[in-house]
C-alpha positions in Angstrom: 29.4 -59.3 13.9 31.8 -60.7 17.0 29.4 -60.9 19.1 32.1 -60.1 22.1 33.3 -56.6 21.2 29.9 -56.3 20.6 28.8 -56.6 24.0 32.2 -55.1 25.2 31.6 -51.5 23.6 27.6 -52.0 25.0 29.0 -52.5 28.3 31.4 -49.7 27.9 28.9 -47.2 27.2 26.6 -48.0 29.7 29.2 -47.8 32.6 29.9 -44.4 31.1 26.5 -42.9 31.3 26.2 -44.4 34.9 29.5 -42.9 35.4 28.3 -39.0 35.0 26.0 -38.1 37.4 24.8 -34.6 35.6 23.9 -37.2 32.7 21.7 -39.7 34.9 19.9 -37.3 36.4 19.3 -35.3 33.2 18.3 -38.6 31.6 16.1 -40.1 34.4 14.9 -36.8 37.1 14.0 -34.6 34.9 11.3 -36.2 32.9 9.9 -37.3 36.0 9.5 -33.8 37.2 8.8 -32.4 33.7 6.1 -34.9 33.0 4.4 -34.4 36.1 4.1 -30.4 35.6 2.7 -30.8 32.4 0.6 -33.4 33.5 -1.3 -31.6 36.0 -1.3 -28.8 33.6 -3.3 -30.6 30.8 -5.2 -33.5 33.4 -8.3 -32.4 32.3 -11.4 -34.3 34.0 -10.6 -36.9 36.5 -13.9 -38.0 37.3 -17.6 -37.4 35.9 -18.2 -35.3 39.3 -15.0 -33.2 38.6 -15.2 -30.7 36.5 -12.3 -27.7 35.9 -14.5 -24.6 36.7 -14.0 -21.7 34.7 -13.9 -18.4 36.9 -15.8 -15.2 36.3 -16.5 -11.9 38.2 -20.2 -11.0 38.0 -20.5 -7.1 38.4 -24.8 -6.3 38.8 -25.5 -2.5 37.9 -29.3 -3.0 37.7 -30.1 -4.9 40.8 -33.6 -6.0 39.5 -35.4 -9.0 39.7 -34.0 -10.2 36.2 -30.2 -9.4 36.7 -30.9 -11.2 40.4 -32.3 -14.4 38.8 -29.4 -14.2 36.3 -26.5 -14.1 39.1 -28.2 -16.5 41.1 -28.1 -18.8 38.2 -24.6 -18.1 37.2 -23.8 -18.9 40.7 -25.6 -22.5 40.8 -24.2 -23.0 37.2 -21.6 -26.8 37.8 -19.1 -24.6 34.4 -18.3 -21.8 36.6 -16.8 -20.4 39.3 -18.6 -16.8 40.0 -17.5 -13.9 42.5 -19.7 -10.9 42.7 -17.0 -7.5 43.1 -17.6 -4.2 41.4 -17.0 -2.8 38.4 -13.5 -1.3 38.9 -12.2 -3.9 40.9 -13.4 -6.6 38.2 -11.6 -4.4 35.4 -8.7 -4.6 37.9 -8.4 -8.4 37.8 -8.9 -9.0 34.3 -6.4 -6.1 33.7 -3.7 -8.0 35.8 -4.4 -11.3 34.4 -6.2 -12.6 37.8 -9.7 -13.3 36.2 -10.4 -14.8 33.2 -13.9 -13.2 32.4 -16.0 -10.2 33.8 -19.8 -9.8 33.0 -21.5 -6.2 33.6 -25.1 -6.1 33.4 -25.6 -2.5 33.0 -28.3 -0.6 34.8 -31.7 -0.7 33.1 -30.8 -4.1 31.5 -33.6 -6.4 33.0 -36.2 -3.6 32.0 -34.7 -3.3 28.7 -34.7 -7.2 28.4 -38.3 -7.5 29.2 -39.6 -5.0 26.5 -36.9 -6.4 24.0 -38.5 -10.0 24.5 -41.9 -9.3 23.6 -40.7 -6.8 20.8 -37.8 -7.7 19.7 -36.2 -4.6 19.2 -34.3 -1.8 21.4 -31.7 -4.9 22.4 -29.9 -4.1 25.9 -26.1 -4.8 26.1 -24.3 -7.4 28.4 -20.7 -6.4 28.5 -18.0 -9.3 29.0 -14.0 -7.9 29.9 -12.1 -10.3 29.1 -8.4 -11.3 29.5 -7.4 -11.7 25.6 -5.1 -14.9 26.5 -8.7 -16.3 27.6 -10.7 -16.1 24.2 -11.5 -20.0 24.3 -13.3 -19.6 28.3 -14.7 -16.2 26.6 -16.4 -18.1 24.1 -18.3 -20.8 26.7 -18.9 -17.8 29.5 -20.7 -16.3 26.5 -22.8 -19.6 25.9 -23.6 -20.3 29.6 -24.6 -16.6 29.5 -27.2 -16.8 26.9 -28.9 -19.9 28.8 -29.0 -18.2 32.2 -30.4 -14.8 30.8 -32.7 -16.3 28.9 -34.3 -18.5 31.7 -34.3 -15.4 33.6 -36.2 -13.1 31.2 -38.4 -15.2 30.3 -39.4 -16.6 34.1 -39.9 -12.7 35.0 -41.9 -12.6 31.6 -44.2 -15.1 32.4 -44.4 -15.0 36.0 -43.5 -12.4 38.0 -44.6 -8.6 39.1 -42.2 -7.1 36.5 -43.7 -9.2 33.5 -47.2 -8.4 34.5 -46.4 -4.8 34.4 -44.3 -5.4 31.0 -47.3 -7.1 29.6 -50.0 -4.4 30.7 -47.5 -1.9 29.4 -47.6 -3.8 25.7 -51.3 -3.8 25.8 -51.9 -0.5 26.0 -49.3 0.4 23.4 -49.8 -2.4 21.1 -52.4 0.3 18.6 -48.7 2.4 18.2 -46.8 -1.1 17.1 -46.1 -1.1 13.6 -47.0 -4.4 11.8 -49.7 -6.0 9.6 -52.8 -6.0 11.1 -53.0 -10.1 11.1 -50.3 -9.9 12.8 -51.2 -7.4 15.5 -54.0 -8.8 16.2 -51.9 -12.2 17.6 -50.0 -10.4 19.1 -52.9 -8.5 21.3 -53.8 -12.0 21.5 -50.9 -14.0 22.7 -50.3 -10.9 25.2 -53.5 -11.6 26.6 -53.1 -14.9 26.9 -50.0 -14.2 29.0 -51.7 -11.8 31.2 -54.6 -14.5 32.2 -52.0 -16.7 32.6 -50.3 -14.9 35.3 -53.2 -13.4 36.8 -54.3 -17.1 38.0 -50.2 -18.3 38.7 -48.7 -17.8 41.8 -46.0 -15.4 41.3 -42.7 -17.6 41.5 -40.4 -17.1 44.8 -37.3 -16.6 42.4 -38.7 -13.7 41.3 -36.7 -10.9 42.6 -35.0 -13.1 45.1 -32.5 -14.5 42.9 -33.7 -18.3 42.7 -33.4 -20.6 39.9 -36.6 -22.7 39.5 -38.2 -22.7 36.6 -41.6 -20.7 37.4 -43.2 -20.9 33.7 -40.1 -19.5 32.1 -38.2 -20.6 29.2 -35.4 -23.5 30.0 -33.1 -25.5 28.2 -35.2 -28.6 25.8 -32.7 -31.0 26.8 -30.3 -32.2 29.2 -26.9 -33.8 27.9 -25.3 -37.1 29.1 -21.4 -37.2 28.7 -19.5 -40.4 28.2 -15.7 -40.8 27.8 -15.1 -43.3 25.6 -12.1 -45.2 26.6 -11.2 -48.8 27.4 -12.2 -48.3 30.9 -15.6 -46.8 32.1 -15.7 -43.0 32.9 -11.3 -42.8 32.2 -11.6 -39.9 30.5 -8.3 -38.2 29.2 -5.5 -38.8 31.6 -3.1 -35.9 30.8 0.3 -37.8 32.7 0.1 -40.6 30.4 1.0 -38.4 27.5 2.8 -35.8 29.2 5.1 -38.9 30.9 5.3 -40.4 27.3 6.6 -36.9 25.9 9.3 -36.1 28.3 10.6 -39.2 28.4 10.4 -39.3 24.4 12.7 -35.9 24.5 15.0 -36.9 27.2 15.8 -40.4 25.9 16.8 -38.4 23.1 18.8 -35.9 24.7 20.5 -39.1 26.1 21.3 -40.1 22.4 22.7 -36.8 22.2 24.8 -37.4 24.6 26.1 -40.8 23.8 26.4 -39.1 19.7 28.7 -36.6 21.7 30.9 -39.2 23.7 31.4 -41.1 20.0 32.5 -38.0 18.2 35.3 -37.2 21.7 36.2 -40.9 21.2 37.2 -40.1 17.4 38.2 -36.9 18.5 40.7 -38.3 20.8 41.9 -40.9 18.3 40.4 -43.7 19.6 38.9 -45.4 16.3 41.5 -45.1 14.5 43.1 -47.7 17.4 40.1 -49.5 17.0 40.6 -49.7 13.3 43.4 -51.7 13.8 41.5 -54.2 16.1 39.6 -57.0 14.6 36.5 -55.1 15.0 34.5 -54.2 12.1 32.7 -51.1 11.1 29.0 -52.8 11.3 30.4 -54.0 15.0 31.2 -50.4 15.9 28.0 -49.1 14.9 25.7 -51.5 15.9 26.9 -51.8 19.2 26.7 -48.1 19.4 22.7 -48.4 18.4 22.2 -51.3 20.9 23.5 -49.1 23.7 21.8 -46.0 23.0 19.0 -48.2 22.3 19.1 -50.0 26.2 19.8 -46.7 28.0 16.7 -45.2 26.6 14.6 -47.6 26.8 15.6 -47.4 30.7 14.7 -43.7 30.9 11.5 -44.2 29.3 10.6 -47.8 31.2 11.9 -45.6 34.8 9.7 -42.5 33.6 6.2 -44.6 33.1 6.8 -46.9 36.4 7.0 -43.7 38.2 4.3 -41.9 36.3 2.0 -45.7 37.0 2.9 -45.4 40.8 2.3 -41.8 41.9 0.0 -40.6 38.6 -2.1 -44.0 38.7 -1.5 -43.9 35.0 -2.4 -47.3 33.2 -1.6 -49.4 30.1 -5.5 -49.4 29.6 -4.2 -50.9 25.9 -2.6 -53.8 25.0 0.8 -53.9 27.3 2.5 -56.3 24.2 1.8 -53.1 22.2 3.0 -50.7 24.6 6.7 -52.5 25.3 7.2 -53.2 21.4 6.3 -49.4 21.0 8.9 -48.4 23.3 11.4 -50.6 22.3 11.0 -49.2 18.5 10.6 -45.8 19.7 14.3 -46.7 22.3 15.8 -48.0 18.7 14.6 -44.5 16.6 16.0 -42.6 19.3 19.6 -45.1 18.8 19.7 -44.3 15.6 19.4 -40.6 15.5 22.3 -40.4 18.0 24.1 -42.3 15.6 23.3 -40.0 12.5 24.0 -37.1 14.9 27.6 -38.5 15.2 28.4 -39.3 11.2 26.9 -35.8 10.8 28.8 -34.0 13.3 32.4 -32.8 12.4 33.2 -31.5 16.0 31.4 -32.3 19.3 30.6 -28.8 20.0 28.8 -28.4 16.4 26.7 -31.4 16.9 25.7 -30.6 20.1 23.9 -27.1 19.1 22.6 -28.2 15.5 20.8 -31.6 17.3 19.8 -29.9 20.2 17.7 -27.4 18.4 17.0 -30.9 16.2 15.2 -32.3 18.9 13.6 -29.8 20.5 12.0 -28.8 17.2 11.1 -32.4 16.7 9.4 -32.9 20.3 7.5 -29.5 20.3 6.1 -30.5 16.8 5.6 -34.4 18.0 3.0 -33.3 20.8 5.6 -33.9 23.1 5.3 -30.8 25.2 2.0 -30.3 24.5 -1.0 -32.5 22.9 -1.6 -31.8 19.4 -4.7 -31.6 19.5 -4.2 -27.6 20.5 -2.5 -27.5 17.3 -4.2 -25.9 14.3 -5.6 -28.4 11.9 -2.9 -27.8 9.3 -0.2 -28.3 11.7 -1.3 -31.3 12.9 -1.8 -32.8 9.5 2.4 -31.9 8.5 3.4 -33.3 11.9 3.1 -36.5 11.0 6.5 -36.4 8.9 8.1 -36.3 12.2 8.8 -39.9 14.7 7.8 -38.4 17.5 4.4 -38.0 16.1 3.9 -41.2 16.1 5.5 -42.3 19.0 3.8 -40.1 21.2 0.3 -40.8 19.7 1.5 -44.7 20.0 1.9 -44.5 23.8 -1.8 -42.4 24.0 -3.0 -45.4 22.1 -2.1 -47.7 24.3 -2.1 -46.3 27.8 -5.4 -43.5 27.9 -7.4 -44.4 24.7 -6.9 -48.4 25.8 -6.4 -49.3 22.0 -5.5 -52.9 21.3 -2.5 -54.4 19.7 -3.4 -53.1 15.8 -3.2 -49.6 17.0 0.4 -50.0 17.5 1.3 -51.5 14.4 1.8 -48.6 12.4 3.1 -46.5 14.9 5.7 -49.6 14.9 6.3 -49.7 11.4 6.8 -46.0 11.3 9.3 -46.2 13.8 11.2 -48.9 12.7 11.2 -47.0 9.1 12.7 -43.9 10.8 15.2 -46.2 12.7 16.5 -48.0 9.3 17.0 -44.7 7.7 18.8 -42.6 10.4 20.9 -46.2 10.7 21.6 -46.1 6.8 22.5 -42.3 6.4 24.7 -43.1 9.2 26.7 -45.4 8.0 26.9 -43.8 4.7 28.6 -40.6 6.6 31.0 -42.3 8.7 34.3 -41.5 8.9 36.7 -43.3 11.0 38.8 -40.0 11.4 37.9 -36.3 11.8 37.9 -34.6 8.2 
């Protein structure tokens, strides 16, 4: 190739996206702003002391010592985020989308709980209303509920007023329980055992008052010790390093796009067939098309991470080598499908609605909007036939996840392999006029 047309037409192109404003700040603005809403959206954790509280509307019906001890634990619980309001006003907000989960203990339900533990039967309801769009926070409020109730019951059991009575009341009914003998006779037993037991233990001062010690009741066996594991100590996921990499993965594209568009006017208009004439050749025109598209987005992208880096504090917690030669292969993919989109396009207006809807297809499915691991599993295993798949799981792996240099080689590799083929249906479609 001459390598001063070359340059000439890269030049020329440049100046021309510098040129339109509306293409600059498309190209450069908007994934800033993008980025950084769907970065705070998906942040998750950004420390081990910060934790994204899930809210819920307590509503207490039976106001007993049990469904006390089970909203004062709710309260003190580090998950959640509790507001006591009636019943009708709860239904309200979860109605209108401004609560995520209600929980109704229903009058009679820490009597009900105390027979039902030592007995087993004649179960007591805990009603959850629940904003449908919320199943996932449904399912952990549910959890967290079965902890807290259960540490409650079983405290009033063992060591309060309430559980003394329960247990006297058992005794003297035990002869009407029906069950082998053996096993009524442990059972008088073990209910013996637990009226001695509280006969010589202070009754607990979070009976009836709403506390949360333990007071003989039944708690959790364990505690649990959480670790991120990233490159850097307690880094956790950082949500702007992928939502940075995604929009500026779609709008170096759009950029593409545009230059695809500006190639197909330029035909449009007659201008290769003037070139034609010139001593440039096709591989020239094409390649210098490629290398332009290829510099202007790897400017939006560079632009989009420095900003991301000095307001987001996100970091190249990976190998940096791996991160620039992933950016440059991702800047060359994105090249090359503007040039496809141009041998494709008969018209500029037809090209610019088929690769629009193109693109955005590809991000969406790329984890570009959003990570893919929200996906269903057998989404997330066909997604992986598109670039930005890997492009966007390239720049996780070397920003966030802090993955060295081997974790961008396929990612690479992929890349480049989308890159050679867009570049060789390309030139296998091109037309120096308009058919």
């Amino acid at each position: 190739m001459a390598l001063t047309p070359f340059l000439a037409i890269v030049r020329k192109d440049v100046q021309i996206f510098f040129s339109d404003r509306r293409a600059v700040i498309m190209a450069f603005l908007m994934p800033i702003v993008i980025g950084s809403f769907f970065g705070m959206l998906f942040s998750g954790r950004r420390s081990s002391d910060e934790v994204a509280k899930i809210p819920v509307l307590l509503v207490d019906r039976d106001d007993s010592a049990i469904s006390k001890s089970i909203v004062a634990g709710i309260a003190a619980d580090r998950n959640l985020s509790a507001e006591t309001v009636a019943l009708e006003q709860a239904r309200d907000k979860v109605r209108r989308g401004n609560a995520t989960v209600a929980i109704v203990i229903p009058p009679g339900f820490g009597e009900a709980a105390g027979r039902a533990f030592f007995r087993g039967t004649n179960k007591p309801q805990l009603d959850f209303l629940y904003d449908p769009s919320h199943g996932f926070e449904l399912a952990m409020v549910r959890g967290l509920m079965t902890q807290h109730v259960m540490e409650a019951v079983s405290r009033e059991m063992f060591n309060g007023a309430q559980g003394q009575r329960m247990v006297d009341e058992a005794l003297a009914q035990s002869e009407a329980v029906q069950m082998p003998e053996d096993q009524k006779r442990l059972f008088v037993q073990m209910l013996t055992a637990i009226q001695r037991f509280n006969s010589k233990t202070p009754q607990a001062g979070a009976s009836g008052s709403g506390g949360t010690g333990t007071g003989g009741g039944i708690s959790m066996p364990y505690d649990v010790h959480e670790e991120a594991v990233t490159a850097r100590q307690n880094a956790g996921y950082n949500g702007f390093a992928h939502s940075f990499a995604g929009m500026g993965l779609q709008f170096m594209l759009f950029a593409a796009i545009n230059l695809a568009i500006e190639l197909l006017l330029e035909r449009q208009r007659g201008l290769w067939k003037r070139l034609r004439s010139a001593p440039i050749s096709k591989s020239t025109l094409l390649g210098a098309k490629i290398a332009s598209s290829t510099a202007i987005s790897s400017m939006v992208l560079f632009v989009s991470f420095a900003f991301a880096i000095f307001l987001w504090h996100v970091r190249i917690d990976g190998s940096v080598a791996g991160f620039v030669a992933i950016a440059i292969a991702t800047s060359l993919m994105a090249g090359s499908y503007g040039l496809l989109i141009a041998s494709l396009g008969k018209t500029p207006n037809t090209a610019r609605g088929a690769s629009t809807f193109a693109t955005l297809l590809m991000v969406m499915l790329g984890g570009a909007w959003v990570p893919t691991f929200i996906f269903p599993r057998w989404l997330q295993r066909m997604t992986v036939v598109v670039p930005t798949r890997w492009a966007v799981d390239g720049f996780d792996a070397m920003t966030w996840r802090g993955l060295g240099l081997d974790a961008a080689v396929m990612p690479i590799i992929v890349l480049l392999g989308f890159s050679l083929a867009f570049a060789a249906i390309a030139i296998a479609r091109f037309r120096w006029e308009e058919s």
